[in-house]
N, CA, C, O and CB atoms as a CASP TS submission, in Angstrom:
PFRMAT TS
TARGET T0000
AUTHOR 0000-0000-0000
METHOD Language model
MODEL 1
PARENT N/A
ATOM      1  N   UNK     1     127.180-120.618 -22.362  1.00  0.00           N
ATOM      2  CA  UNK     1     126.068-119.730 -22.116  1.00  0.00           C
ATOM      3  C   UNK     1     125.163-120.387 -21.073  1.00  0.00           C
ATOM      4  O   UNK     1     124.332-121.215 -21.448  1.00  0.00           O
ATOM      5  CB  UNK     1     125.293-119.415 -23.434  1.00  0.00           C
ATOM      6  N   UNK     2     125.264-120.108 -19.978  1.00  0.00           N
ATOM      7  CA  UNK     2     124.797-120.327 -18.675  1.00  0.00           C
ATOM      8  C   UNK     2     123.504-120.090 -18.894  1.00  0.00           C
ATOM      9  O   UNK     2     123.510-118.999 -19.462  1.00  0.00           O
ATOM     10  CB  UNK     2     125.382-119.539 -17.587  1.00  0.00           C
ATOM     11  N   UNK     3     121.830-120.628 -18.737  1.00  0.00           N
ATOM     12  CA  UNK     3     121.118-119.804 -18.364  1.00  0.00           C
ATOM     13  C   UNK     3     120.644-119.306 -17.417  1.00  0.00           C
ATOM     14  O   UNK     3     120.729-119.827 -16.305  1.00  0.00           O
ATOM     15  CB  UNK     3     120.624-119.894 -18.686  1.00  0.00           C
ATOM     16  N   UNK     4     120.023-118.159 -17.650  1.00  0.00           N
ATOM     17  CA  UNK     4     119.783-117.227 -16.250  1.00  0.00           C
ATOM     18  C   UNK     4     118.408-116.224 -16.214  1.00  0.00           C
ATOM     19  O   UNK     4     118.286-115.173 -15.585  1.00  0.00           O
ATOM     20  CB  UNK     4     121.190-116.122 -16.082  1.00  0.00           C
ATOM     21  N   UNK     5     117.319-116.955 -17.174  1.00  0.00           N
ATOM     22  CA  UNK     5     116.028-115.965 -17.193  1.00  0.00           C
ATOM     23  C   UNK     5     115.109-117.333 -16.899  1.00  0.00           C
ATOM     24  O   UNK     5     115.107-118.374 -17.556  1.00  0.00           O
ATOM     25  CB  UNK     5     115.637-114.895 -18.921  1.00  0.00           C
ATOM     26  N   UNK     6     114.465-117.062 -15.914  1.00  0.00           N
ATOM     27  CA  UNK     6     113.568-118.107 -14.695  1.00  0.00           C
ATOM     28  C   UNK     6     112.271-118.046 -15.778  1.00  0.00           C
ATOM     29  O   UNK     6     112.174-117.489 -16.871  1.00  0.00           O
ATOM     30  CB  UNK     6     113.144-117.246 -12.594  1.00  0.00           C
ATOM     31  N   UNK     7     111.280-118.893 -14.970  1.00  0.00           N
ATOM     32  CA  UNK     7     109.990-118.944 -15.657  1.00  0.00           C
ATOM     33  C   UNK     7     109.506-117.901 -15.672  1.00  0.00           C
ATOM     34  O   UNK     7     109.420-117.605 -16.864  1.00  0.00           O
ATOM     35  CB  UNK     7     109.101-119.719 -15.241  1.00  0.00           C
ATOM     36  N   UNK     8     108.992-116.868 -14.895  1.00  0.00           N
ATOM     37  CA  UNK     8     108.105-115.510 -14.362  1.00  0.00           C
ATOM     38  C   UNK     8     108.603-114.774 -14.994  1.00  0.00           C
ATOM     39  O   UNK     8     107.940-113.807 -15.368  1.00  0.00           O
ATOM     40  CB  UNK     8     108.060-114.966 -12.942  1.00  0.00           C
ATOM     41  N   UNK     9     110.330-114.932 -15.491  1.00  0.00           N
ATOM     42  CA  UNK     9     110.571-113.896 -16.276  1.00  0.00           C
ATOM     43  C   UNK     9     110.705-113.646 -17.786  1.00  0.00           C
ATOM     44  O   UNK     9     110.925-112.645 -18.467  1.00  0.00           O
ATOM     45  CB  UNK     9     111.435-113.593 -15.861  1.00  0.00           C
ATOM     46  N   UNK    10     110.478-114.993 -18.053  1.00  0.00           N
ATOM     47  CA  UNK    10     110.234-115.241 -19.318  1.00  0.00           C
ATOM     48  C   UNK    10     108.825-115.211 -19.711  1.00  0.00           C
ATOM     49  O   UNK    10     108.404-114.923 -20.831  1.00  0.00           O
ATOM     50  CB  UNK    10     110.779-116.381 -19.616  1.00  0.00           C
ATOM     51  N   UNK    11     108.093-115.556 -18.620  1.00  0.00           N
ATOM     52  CA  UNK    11     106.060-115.011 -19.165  1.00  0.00           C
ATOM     53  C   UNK    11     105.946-113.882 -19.182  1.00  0.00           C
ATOM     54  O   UNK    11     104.919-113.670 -19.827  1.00  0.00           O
ATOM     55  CB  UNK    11     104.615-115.328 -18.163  1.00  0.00           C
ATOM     56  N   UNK    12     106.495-112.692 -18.773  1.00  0.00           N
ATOM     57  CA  UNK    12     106.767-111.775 -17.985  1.00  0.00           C
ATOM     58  C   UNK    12     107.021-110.588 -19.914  1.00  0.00           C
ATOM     59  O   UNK    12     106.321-109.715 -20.428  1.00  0.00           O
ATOM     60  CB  UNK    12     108.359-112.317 -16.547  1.00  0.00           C
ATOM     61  N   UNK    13     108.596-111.376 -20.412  1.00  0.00           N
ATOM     62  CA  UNK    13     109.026-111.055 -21.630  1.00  0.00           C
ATOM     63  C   UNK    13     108.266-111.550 -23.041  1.00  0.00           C
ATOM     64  O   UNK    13     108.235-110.984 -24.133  1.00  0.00           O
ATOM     65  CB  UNK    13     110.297-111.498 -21.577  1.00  0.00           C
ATOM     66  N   UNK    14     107.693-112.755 -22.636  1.00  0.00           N
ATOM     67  CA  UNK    14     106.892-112.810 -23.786  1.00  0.00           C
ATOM     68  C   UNK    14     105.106-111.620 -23.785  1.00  0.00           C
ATOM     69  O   UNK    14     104.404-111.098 -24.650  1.00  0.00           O
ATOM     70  CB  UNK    14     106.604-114.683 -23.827  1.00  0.00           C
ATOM     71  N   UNK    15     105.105-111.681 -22.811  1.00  0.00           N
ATOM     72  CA  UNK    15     103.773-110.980 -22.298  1.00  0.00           C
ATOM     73  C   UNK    15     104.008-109.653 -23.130  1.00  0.00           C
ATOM     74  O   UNK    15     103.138-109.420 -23.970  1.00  0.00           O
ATOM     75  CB  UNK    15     103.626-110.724 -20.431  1.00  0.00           C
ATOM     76  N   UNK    16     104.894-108.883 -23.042  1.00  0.00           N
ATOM     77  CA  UNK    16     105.578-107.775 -23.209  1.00  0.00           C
ATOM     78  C   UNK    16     105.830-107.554 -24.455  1.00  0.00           C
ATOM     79  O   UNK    16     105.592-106.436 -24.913  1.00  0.00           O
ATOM     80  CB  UNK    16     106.615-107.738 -22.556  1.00  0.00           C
ATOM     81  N   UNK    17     106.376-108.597 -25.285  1.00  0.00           N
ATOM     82  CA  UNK    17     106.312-108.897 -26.960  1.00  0.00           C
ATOM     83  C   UNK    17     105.446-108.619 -27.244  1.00  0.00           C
ATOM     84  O   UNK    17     105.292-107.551 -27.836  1.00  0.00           O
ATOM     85  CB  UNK    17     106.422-110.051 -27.597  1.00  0.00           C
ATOM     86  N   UNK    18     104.348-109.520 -26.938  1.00  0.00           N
ATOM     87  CA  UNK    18     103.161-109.652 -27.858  1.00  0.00           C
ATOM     88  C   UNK    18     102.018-108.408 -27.539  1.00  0.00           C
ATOM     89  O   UNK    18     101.193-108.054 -28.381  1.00  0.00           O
ATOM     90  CB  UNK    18     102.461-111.233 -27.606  1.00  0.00           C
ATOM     91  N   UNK    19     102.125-107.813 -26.167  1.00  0.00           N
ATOM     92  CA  UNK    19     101.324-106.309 -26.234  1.00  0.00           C
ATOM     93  C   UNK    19     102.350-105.099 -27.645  1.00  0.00           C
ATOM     94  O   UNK    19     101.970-104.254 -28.455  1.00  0.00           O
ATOM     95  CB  UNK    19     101.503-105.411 -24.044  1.00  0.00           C
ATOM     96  N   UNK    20     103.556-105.611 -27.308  1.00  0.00           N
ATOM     97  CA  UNK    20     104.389-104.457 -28.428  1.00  0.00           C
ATOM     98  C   UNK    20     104.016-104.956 -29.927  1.00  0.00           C
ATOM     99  O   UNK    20     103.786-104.148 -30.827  1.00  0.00           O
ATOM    100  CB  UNK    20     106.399-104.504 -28.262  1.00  0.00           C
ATOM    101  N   UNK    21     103.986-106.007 -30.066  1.00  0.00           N
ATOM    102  CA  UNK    21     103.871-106.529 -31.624  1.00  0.00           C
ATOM    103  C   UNK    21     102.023-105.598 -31.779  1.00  0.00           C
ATOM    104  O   UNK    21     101.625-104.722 -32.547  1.00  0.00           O
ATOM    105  CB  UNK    21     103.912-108.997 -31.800  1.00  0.00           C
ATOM    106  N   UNK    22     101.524-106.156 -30.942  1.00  0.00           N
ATOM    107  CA  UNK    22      99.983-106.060 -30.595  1.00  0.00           C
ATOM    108  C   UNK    22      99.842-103.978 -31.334  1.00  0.00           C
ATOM    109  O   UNK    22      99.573-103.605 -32.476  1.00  0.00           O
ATOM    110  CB  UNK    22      99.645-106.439 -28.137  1.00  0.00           C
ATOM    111  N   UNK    23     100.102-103.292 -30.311  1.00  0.00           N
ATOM    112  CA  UNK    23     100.313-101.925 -30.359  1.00  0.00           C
ATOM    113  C   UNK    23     101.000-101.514 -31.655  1.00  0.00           C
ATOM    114  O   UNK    23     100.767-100.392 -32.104  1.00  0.00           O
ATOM    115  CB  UNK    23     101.083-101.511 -29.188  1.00  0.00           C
ATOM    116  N   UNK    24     101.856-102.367 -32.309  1.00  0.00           N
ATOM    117  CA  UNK    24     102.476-101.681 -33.521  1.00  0.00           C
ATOM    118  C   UNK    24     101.816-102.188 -34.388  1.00  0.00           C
ATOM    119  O   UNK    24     101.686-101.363 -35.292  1.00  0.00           O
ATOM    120  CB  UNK    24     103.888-101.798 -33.822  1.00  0.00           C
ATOM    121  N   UNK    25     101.088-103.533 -34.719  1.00  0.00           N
ATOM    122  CA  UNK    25     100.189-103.779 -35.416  1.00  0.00           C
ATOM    123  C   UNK    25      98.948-102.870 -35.345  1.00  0.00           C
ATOM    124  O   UNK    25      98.337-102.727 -36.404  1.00  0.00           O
ATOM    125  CB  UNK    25      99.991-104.951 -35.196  1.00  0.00           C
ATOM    126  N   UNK    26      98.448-102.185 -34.165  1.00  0.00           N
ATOM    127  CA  UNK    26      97.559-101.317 -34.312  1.00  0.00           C
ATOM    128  C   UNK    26      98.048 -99.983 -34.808  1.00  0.00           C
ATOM    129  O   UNK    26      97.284 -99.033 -34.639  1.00  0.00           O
ATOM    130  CB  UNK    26      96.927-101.247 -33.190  1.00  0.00           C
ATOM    131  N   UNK    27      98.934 -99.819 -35.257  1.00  0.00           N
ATOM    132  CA  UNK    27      99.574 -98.732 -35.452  1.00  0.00           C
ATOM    133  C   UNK    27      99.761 -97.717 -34.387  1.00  0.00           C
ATOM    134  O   UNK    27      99.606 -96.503 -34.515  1.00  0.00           O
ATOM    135  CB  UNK    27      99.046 -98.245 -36.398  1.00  0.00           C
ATOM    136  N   UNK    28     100.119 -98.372 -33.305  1.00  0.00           N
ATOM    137  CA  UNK    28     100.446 -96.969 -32.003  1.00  0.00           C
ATOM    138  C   UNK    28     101.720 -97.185 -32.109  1.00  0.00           C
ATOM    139  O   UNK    28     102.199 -96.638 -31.117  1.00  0.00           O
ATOM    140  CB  UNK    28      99.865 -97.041 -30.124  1.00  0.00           C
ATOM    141  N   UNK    29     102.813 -97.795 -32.897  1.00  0.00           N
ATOM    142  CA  UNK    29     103.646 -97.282 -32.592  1.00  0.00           C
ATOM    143  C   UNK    29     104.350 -97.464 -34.965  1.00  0.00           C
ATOM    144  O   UNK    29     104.325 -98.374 -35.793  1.00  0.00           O
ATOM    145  CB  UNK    29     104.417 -98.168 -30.838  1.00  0.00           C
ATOM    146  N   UNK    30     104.889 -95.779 -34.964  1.00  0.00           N
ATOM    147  CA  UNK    30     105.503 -96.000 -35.992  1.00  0.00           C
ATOM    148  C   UNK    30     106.514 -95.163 -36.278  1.00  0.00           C
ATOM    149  O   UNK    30     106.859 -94.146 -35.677  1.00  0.00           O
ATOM    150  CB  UNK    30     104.766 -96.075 -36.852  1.00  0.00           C
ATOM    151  N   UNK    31     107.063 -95.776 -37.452  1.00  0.00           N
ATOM    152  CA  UNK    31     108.263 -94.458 -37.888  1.00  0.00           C
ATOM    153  C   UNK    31     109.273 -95.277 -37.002  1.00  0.00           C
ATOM    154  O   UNK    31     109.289 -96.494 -36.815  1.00  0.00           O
ATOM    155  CB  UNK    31     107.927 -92.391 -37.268  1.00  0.00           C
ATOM    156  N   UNK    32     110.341 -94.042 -36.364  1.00  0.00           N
ATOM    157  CA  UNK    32     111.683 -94.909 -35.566  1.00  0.00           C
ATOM    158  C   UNK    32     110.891 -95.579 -34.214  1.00  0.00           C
ATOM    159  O   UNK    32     111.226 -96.656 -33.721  1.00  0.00           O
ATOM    160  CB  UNK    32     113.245 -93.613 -34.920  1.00  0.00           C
ATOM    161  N   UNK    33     110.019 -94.918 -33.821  1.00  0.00           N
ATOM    162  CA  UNK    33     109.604 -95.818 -32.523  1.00  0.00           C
ATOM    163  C   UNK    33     108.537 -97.062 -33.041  1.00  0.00           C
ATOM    164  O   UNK    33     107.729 -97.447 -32.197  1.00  0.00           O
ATOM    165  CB  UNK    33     108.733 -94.725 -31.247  1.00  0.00           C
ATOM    166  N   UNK    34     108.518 -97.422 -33.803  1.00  0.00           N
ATOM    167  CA  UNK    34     107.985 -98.337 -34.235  1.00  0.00           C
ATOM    168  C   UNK    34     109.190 -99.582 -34.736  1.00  0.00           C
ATOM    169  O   UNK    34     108.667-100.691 -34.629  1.00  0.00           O
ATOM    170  CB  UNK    34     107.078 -97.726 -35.239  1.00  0.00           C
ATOM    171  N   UNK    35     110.368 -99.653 -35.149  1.00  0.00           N
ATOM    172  CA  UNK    35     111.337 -99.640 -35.341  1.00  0.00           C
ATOM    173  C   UNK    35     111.900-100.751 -34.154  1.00  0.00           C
ATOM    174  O   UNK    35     112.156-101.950 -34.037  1.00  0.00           O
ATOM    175  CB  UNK    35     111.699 -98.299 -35.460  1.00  0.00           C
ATOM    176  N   UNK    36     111.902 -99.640 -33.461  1.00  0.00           N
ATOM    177  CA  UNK    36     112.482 -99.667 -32.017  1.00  0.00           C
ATOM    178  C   UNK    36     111.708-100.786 -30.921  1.00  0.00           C
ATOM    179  O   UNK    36     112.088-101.715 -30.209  1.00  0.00           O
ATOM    180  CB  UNK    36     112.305 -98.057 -31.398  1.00  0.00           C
ATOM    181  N   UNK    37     110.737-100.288 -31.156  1.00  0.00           N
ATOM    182  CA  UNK    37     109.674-101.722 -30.694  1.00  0.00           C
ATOM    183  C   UNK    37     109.124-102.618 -31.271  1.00  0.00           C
ATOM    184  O   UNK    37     108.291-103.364 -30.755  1.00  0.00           O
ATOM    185  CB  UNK    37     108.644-101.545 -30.216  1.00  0.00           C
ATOM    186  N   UNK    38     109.511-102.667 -32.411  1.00  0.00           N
ATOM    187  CA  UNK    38     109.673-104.403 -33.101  1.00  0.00           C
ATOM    188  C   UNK    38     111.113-105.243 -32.713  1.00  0.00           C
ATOM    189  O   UNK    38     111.376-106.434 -32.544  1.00  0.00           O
ATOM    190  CB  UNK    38     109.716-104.319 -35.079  1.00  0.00           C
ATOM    191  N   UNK    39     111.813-104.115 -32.671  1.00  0.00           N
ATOM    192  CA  UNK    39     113.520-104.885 -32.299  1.00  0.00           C
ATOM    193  C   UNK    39     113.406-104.999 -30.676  1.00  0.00           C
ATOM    194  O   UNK    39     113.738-106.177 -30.543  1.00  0.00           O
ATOM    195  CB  UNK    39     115.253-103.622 -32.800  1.00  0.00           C
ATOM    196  N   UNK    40     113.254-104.718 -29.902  1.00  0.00           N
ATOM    197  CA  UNK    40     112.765-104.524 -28.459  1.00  0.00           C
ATOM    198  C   UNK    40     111.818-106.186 -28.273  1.00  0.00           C
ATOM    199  O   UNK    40     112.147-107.210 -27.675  1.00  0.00           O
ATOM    200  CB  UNK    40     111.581-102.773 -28.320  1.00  0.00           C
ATOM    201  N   UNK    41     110.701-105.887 -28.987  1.00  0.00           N
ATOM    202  CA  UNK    41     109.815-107.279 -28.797  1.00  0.00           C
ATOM    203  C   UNK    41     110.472-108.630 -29.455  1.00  0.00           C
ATOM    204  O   UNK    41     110.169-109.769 -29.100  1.00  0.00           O
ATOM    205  CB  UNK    41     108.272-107.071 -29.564  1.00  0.00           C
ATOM    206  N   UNK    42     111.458-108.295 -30.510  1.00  0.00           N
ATOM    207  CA  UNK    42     111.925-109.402 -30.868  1.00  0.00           C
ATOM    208  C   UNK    42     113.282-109.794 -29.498  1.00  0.00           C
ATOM    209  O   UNK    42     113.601-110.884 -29.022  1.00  0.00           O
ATOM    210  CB  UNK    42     112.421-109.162 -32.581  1.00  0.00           C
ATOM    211  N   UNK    43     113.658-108.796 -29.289  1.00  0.00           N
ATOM    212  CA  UNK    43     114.551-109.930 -27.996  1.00  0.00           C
ATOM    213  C   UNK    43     114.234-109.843 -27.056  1.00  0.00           C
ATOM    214  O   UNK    43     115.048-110.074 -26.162  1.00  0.00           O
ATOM    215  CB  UNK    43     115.917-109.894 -27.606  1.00  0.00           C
ATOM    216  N   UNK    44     112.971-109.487 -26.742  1.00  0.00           N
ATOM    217  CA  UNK    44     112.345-110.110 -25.583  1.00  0.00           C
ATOM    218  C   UNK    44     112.043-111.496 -25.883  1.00  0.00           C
ATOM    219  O   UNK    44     112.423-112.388 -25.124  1.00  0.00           O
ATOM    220  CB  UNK    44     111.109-109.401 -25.158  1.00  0.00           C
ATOM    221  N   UNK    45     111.414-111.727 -26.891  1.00  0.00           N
ATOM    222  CA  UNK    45     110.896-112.990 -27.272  1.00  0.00           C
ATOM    223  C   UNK    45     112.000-113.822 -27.269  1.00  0.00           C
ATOM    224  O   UNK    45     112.022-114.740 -26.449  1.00  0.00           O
ATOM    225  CB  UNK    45     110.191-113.013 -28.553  1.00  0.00           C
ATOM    226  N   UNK    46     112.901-113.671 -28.021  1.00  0.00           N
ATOM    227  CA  UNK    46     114.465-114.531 -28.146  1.00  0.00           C
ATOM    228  C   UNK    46     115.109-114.639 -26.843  1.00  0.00           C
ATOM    229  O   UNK    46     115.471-115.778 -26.547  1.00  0.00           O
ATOM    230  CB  UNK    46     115.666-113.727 -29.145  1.00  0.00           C
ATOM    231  N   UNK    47     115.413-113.384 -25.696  1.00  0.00           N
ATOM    232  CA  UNK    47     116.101-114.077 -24.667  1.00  0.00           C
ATOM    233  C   UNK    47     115.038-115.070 -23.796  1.00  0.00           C
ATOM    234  O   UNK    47     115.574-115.845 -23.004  1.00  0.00           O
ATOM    235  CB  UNK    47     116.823-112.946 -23.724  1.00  0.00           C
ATOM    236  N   UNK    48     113.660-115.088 -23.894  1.00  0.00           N
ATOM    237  CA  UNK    48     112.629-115.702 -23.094  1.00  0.00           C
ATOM    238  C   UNK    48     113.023-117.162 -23.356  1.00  0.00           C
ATOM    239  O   UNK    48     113.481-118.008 -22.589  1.00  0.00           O
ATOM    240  CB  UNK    48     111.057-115.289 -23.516  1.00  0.00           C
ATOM    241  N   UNK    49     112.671-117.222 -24.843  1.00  0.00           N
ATOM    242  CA  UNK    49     112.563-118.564 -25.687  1.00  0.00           C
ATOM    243  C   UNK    49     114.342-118.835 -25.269  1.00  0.00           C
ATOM    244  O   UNK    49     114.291-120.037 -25.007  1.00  0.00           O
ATOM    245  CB  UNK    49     112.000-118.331 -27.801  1.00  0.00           C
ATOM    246  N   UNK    50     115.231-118.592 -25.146  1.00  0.00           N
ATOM    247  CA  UNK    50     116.460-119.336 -24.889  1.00  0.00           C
ATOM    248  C   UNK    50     116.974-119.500 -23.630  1.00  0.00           C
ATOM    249  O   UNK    50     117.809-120.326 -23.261  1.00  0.00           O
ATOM    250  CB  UNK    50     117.402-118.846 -25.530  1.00  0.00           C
ATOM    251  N   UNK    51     116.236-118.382 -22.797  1.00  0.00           N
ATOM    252  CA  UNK    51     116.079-118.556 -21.341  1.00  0.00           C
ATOM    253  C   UNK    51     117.763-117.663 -20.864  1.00  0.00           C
ATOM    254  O   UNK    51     118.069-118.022 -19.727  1.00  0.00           O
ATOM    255  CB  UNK    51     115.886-120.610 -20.862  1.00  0.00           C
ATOM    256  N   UNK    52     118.396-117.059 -21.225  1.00  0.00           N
ATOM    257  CA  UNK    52     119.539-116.699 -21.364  1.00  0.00           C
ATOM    258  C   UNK    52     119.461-115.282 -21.744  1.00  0.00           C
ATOM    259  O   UNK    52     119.013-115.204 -22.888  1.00  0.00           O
ATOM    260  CB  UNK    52     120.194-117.520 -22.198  1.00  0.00           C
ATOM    261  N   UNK    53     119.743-114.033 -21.195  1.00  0.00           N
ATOM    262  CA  UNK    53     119.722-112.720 -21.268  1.00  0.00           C
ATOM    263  C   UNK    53     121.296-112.435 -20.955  1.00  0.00           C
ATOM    264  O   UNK    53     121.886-112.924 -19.992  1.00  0.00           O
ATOM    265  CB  UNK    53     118.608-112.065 -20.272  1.00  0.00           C
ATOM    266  N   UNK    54     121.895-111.544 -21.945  1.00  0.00           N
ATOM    267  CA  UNK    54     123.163-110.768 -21.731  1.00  0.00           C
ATOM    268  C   UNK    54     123.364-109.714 -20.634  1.00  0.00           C
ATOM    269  O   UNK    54     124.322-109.586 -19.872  1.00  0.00           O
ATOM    270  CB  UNK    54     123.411-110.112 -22.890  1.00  0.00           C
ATOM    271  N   UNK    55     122.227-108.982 -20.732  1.00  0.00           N
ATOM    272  CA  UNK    55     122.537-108.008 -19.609  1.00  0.00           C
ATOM    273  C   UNK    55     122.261-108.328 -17.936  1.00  0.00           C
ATOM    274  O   UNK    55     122.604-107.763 -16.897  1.00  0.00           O
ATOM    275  CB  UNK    55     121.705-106.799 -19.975  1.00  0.00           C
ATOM    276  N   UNK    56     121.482-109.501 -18.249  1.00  0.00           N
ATOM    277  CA  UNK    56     121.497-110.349 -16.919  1.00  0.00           C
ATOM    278  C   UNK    56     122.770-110.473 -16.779  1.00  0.00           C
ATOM    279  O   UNK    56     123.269-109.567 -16.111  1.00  0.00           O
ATOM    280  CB  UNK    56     120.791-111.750 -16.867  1.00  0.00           C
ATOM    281  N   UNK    57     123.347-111.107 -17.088  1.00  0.00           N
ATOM    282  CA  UNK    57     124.543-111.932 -17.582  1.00  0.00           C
ATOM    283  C   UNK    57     125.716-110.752 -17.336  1.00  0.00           C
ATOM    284  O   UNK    57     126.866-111.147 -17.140  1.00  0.00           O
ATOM    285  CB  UNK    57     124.366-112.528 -19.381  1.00  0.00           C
ATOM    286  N   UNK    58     125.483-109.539 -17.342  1.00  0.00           N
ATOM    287  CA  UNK    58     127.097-108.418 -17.400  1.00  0.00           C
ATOM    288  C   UNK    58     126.806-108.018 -15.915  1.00  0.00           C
ATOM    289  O   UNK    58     127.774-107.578 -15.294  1.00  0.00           O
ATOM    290  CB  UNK    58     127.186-106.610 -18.802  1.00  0.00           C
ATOM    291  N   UNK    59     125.699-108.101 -15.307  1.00  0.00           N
ATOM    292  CA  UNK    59     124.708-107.675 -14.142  1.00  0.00           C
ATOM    293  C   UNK    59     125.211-108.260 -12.895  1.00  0.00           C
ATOM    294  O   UNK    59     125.602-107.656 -11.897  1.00  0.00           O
ATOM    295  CB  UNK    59     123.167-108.179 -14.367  1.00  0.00           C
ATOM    296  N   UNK    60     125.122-109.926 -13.162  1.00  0.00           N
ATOM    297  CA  UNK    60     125.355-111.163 -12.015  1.00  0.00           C
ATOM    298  C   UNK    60     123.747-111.034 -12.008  1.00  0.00           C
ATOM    299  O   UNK    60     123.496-110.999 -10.803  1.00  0.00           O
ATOM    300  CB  UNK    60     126.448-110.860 -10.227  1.00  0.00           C
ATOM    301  N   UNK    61     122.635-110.952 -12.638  1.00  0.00           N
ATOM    302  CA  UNK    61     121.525-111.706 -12.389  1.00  0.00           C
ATOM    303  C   UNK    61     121.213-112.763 -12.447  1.00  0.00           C
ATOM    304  O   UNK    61     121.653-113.526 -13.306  1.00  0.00           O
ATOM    305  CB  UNK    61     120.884-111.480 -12.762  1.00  0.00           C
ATOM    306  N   UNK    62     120.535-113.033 -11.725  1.00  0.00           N
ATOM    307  CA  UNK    62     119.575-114.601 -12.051  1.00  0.00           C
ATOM    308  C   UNK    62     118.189-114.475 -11.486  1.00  0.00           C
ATOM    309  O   UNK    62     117.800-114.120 -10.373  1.00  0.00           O
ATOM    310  CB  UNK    62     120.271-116.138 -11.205  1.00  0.00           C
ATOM    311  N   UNK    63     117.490-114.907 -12.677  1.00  0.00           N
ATOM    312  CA  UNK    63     116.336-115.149 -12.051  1.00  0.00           C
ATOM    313  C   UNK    63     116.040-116.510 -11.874  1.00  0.00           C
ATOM    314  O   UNK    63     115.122-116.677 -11.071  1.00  0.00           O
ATOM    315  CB  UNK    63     115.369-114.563 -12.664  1.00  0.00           C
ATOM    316  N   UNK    64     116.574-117.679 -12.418  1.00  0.00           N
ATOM    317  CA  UNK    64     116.733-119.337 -12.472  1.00  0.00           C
ATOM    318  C   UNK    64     117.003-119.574 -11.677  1.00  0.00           C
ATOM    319  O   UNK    64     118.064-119.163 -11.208  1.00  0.00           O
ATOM    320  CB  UNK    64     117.454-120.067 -13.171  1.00  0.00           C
ATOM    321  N   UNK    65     116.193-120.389 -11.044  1.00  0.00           N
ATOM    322  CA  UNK    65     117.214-121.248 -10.013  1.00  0.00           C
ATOM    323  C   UNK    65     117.733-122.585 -10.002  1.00  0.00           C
ATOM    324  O   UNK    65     118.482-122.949  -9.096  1.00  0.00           O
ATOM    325  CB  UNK    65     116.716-121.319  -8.898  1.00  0.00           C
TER
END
C-alpha cells in the first residue's frame, strides 16, 4: 500500500470530517443522510490519518510527492 494522499490533502479531509461530525452533532444531518455522513467523515478521517486513499489509488492519483 503505496501512499498517495499529500499534506493539503489530508488537512483538506480532516477539515471536512470534523465540519460533518460538527453538522450531525448539530443535528443537520439525520436519518439515512446522517448515516451517510458519519461513514463519509469516518474515511475521510482514516484515509487522511493513513495517508493512502483507494480511489486515488484505481485513479493513478497522487497528491504525495
Amino acid at each position: 500500500m503505496k501512499q498517495n494522499v499529500g499534506f493539503a490533502d489530508s488537512f483538506i479531509r480532516i477539515i471536512l470530517a470534523i465540519g460533518i461530525f460538527l453538522v450531525w452533532l448539530d443535528g443537520g444531518l439525520t436519518g439515512i443522510w446522517g448515516g451517510i455522513g458519519i461513514l463519509l467523515a469516518i474515511i475521510f478521517l482514516v484515509t487522511a490519518l493513513i495517508s493512502w486513499c483507494p480511489i486515488w489509488s484505481i485513479l493513478g492519483i497522487r497528491t504525495r510527492k
